[in-house]
Each structure stands twice: as structure tokens, then as C-alpha cells.
N, CA, C and O atoms as CSV, one atom per row, in Angstrom:
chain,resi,resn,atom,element,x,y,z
A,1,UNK,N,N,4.033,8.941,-28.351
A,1,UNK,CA,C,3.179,10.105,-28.405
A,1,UNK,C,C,2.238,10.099,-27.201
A,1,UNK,O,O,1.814,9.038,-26.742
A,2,UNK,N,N,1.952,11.154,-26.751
A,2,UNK,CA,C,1.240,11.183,-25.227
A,2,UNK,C,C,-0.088,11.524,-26.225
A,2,UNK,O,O,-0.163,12.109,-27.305
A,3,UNK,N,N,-1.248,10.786,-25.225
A,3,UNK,CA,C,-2.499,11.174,-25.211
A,3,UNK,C,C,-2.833,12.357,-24.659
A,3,UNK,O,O,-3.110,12.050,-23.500
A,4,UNK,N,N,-2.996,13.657,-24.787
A,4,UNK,CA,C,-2.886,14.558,-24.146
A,4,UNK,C,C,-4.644,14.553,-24.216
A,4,UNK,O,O,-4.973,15.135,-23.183
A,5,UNK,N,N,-5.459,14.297,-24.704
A,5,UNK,CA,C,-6.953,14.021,-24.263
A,5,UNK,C,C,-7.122,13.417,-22.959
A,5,UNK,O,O,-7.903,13.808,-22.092
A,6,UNK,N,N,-6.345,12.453,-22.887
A,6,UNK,CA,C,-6.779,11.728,-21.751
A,6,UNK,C,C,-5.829,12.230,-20.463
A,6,UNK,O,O,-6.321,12.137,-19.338
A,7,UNK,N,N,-4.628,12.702,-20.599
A,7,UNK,CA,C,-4.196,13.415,-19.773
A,7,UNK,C,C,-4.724,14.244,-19.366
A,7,UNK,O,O,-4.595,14.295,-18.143
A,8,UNK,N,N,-5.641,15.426,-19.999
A,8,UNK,CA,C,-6.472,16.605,-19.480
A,8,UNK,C,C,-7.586,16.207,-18.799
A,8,UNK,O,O,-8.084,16.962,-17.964
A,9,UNK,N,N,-8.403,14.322,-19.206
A,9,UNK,CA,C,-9.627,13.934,-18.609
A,9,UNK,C,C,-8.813,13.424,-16.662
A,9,UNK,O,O,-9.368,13.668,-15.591
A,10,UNK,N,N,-7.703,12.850,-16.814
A,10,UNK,CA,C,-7.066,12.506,-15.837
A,10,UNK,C,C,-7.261,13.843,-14.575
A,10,UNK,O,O,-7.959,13.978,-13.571
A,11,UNK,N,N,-6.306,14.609,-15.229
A,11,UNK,CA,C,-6.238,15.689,-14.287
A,11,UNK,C,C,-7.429,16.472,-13.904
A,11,UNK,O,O,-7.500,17.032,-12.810
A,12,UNK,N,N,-8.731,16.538,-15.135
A,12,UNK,CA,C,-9.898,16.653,-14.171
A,12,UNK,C,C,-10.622,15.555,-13.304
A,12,UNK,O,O,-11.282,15.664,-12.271
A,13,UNK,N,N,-10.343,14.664,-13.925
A,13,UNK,CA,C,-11.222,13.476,-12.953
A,13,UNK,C,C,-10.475,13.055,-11.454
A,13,UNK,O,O,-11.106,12.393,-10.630
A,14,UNK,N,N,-8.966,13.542,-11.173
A,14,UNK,CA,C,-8.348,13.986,-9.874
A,14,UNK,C,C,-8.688,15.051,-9.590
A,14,UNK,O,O,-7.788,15.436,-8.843
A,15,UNK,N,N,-9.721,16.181,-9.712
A,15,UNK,CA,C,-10.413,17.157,-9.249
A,15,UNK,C,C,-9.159,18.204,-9.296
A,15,UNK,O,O,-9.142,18.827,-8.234
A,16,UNK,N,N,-8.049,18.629,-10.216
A,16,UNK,CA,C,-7.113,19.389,-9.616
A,16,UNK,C,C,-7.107,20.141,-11.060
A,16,UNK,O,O,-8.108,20.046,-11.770
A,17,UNK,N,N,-5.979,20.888,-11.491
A,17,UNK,CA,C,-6.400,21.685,-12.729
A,17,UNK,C,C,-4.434,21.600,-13.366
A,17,UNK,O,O,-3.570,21.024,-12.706
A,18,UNK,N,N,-4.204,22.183,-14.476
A,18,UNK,CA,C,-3.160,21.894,-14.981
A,18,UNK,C,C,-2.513,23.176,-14.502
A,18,UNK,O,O,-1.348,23.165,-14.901
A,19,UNK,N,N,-2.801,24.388,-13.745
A,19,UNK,CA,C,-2.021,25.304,-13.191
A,19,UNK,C,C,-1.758,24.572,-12.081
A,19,UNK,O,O,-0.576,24.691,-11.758
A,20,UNK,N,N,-2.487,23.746,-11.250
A,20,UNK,CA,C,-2.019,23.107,-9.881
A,20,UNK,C,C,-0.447,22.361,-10.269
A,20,UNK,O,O,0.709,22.511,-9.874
A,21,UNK,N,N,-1.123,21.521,-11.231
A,21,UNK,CA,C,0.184,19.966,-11.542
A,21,UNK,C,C,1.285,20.431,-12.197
A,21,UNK,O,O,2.238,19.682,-12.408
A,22,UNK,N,N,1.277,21.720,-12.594
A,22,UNK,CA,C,2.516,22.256,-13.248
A,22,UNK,C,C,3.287,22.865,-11.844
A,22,UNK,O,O,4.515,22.770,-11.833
A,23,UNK,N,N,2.868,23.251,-11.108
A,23,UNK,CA,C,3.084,23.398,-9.731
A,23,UNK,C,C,3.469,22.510,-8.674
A,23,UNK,O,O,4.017,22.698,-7.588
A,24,UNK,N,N,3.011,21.428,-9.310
A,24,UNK,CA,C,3.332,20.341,-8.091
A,24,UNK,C,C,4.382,19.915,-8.597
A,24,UNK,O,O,5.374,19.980,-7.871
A,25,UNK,N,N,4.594,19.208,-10.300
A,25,UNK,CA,C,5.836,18.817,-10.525
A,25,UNK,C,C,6.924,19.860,-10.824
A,25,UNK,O,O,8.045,19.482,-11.162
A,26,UNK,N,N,6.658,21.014,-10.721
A,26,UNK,CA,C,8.039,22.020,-10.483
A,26,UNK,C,C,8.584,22.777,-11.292
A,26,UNK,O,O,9.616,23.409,-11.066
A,27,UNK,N,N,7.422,22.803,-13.160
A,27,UNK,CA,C,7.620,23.755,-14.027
A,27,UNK,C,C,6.415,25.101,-13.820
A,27,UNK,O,O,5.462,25.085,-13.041
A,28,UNK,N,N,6.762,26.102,-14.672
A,28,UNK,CA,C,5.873,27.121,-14.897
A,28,UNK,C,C,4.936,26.655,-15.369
A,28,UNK,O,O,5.079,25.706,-16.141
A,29,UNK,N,N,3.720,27.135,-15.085
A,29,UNK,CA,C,2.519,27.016,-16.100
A,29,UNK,C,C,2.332,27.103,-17.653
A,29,UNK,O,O,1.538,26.427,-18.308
A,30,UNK,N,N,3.340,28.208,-18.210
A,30,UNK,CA,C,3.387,28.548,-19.372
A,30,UNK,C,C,4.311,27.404,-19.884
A,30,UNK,O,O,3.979,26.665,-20.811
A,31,UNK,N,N,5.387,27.317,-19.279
A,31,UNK,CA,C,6.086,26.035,-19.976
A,31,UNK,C,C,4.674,24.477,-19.992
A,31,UNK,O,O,4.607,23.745,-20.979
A,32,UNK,N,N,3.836,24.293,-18.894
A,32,UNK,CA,C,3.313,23.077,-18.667
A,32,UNK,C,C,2.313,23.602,-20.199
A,32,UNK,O,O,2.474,22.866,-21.173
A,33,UNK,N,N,1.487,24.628,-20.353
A,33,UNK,CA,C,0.693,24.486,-21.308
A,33,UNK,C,C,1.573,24.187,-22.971
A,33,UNK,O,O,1.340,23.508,-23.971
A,34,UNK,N,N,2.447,24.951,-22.607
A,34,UNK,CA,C,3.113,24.865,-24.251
A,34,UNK,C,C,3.995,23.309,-24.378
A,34,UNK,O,O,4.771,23.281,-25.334
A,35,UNK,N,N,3.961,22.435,-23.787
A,35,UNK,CA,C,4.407,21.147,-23.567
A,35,UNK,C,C,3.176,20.613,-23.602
A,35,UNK,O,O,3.370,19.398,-23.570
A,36,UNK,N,N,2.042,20.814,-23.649
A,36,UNK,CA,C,0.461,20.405,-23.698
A,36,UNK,C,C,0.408,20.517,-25.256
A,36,UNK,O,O,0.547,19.503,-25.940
A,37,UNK,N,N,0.198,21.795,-25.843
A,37,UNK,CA,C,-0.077,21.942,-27.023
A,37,UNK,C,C,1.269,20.891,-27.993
A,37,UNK,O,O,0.893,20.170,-28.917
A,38,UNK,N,N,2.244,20.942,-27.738
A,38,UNK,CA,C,3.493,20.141,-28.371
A,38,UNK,C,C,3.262,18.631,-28.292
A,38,UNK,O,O,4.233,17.878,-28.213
A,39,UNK,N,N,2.305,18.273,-28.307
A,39,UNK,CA,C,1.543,16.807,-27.848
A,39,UNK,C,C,2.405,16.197,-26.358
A,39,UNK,O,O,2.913,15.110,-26.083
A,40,UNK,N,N,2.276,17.373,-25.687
A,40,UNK,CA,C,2.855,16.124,-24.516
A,40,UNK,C,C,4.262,16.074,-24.221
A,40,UNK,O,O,4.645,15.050,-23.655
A,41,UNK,N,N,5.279,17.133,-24.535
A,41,UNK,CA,C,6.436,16.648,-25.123
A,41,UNK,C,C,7.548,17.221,-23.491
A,41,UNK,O,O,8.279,18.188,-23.276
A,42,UNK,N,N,7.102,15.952,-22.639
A,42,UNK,CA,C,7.797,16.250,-21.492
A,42,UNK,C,C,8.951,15.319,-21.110
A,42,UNK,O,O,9.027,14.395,-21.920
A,43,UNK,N,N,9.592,15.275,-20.440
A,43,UNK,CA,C,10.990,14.722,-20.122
A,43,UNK,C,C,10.214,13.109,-19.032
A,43,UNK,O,O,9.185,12.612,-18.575
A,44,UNK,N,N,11.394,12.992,-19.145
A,44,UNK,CA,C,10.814,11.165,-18.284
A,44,UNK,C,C,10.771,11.935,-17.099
A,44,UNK,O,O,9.667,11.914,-16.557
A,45,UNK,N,N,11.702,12.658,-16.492
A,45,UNK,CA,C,11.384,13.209,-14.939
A,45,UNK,C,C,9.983,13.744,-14.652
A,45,UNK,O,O,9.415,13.492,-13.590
A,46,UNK,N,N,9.406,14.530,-15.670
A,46,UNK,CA,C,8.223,15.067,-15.494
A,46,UNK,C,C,6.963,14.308,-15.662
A,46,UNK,O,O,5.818,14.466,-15.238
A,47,UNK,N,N,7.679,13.228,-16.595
A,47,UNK,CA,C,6.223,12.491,-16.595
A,47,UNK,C,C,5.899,11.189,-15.301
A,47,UNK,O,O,4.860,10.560,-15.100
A,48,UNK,N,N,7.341,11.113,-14.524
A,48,UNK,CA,C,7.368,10.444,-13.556
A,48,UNK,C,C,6.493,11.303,-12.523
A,48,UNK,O,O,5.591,10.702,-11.939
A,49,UNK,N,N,6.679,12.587,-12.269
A,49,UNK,CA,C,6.164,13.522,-11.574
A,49,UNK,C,C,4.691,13.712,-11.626
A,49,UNK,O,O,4.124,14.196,-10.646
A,50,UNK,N,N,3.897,13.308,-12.889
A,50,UNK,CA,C,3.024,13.837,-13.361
A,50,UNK,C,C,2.513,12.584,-13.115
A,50,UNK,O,O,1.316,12.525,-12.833
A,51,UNK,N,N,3.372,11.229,-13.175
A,51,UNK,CA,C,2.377,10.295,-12.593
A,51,UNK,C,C,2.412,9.924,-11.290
A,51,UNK,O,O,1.712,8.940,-11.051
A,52,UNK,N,N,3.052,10.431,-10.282
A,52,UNK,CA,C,3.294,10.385,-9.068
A,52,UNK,C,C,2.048,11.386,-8.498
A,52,UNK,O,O,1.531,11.109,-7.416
A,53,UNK,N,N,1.733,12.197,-9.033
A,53,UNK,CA,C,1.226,13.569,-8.199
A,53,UNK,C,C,-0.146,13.293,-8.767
A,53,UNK,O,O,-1.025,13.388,-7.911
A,54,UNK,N,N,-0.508,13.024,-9.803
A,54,UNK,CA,C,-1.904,12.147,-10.072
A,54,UNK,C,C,-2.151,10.991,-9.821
A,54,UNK,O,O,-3.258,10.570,-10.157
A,55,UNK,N,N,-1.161,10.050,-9.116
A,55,UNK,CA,C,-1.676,9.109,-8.585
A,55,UNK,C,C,-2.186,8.090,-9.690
A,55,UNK,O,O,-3.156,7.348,-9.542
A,56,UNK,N,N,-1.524,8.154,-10.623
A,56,UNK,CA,C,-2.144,7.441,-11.793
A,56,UNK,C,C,-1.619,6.008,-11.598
A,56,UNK,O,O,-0.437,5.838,-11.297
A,57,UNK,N,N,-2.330,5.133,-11.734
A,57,UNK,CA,C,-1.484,2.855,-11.936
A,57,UNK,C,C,-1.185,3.143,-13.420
A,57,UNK,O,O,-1.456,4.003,-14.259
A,58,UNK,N,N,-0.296,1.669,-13.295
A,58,UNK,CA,C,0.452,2.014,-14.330
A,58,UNK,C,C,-0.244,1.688,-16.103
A,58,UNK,O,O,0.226,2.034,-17.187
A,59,UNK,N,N,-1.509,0.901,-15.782
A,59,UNK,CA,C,-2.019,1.100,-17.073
A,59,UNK,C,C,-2.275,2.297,-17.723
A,59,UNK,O,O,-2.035,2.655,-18.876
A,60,UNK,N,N,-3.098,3.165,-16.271
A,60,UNK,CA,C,-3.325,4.869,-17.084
A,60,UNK,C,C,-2.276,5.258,-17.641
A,60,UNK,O,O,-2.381,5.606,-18.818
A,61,UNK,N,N,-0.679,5.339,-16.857
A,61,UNK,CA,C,0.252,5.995,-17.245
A,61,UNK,C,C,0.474,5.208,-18.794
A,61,UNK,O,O,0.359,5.753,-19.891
A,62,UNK,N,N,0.803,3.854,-18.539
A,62,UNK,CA,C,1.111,3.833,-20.271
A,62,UNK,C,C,0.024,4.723,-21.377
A,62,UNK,O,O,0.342,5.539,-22.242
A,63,UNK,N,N,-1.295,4.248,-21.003
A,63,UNK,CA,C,-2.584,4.232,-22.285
A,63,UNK,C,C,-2.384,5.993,-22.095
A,63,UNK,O,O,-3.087,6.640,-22.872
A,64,UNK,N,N,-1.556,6.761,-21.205
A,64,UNK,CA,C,-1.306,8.411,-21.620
A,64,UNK,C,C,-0.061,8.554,-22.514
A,64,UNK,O,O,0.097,8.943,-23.672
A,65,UNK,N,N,0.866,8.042,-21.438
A,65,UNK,CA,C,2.457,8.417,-22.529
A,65,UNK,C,C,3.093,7.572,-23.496
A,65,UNK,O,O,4.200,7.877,-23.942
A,66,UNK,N,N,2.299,6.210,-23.972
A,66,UNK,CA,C,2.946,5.752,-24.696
A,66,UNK,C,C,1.850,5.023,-25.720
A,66,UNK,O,O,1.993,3.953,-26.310
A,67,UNK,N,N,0.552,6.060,-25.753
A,67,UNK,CA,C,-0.131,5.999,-26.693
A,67,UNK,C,C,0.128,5.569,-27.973
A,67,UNK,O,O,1.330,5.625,-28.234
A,68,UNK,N,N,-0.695,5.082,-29.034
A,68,UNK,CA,C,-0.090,5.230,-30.662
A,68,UNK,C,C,-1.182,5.828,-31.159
A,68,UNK,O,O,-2.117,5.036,-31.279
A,69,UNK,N,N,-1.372,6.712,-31.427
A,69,UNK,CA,C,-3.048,7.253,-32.316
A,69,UNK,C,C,-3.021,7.164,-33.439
A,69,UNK,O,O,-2.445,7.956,-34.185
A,70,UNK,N,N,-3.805,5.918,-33.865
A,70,UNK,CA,C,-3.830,6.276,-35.629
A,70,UNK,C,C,-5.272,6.935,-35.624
A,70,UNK,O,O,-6.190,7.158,-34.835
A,71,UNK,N,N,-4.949,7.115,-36.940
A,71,UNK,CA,C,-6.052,8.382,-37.681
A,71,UNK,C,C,-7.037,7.194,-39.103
A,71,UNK,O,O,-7.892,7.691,-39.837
């Protein structure tokens, strides 16, 4: 399950916005938000993309896409 909290703090704290990064890795915006609301529910290519283009190490990338959230 992706952290999609901390994915949205990511992409502001790289100063860029989620219309940019849906742009950079090569989907529509409307597809990037409705893959937002779906907790995250992107393909390994995109999330390779998404950690390439944010520049994220690889702890961020796990503690985003391979979160466990209990409640």
C-alpha cells in the first residue's frame, strides 16, 4: 500500500506539484490524480519514474510504496 500522505509531502517538499510529475513521468493528470485517490495504485514503471524524477533514496521510496498502515 503506498503512503500517499507522504507522497504528496515529498512532491511538495521537491518544490514541484502533482500536475508537473504526472508530466514528467508521462501520464495525464487526471489519470495521476485518480491513481492518488485509489491509494497509490501505480505500475512499477511509474513508480520507478516517480522515484527517479523526485529524486527520492531509497529509504523514502520504500517508507512511500511499500508502506503497511495499521489503524
Amino acid at each position: 500500500m503506498v503512503n500517499v500522505s507522504k507522497l504528496k509531502g515529498k512532491i511538495i517538499e521537491r518544490n514541484t506539484t502533482q500536475e508537473a510529475l504526472a508530466k514528467d513521468i508521462g501520464i495525464d493528470k487526471s489519470t495521476f490524480y485518480r491513481k492518488m485517490k485509489q491509494n497509490g495504485s501505480f505500475s512499477i514503471q511509474e513508480v520507478n519514474l516517480i522515484v527517479s524524477s523526485l529524486s527520492l533514496s531509497k529509504d523514502e521510496a520504500l517508507s512511500i510504496f511499500f508502506s503497511e498502515i495499521v489503524a
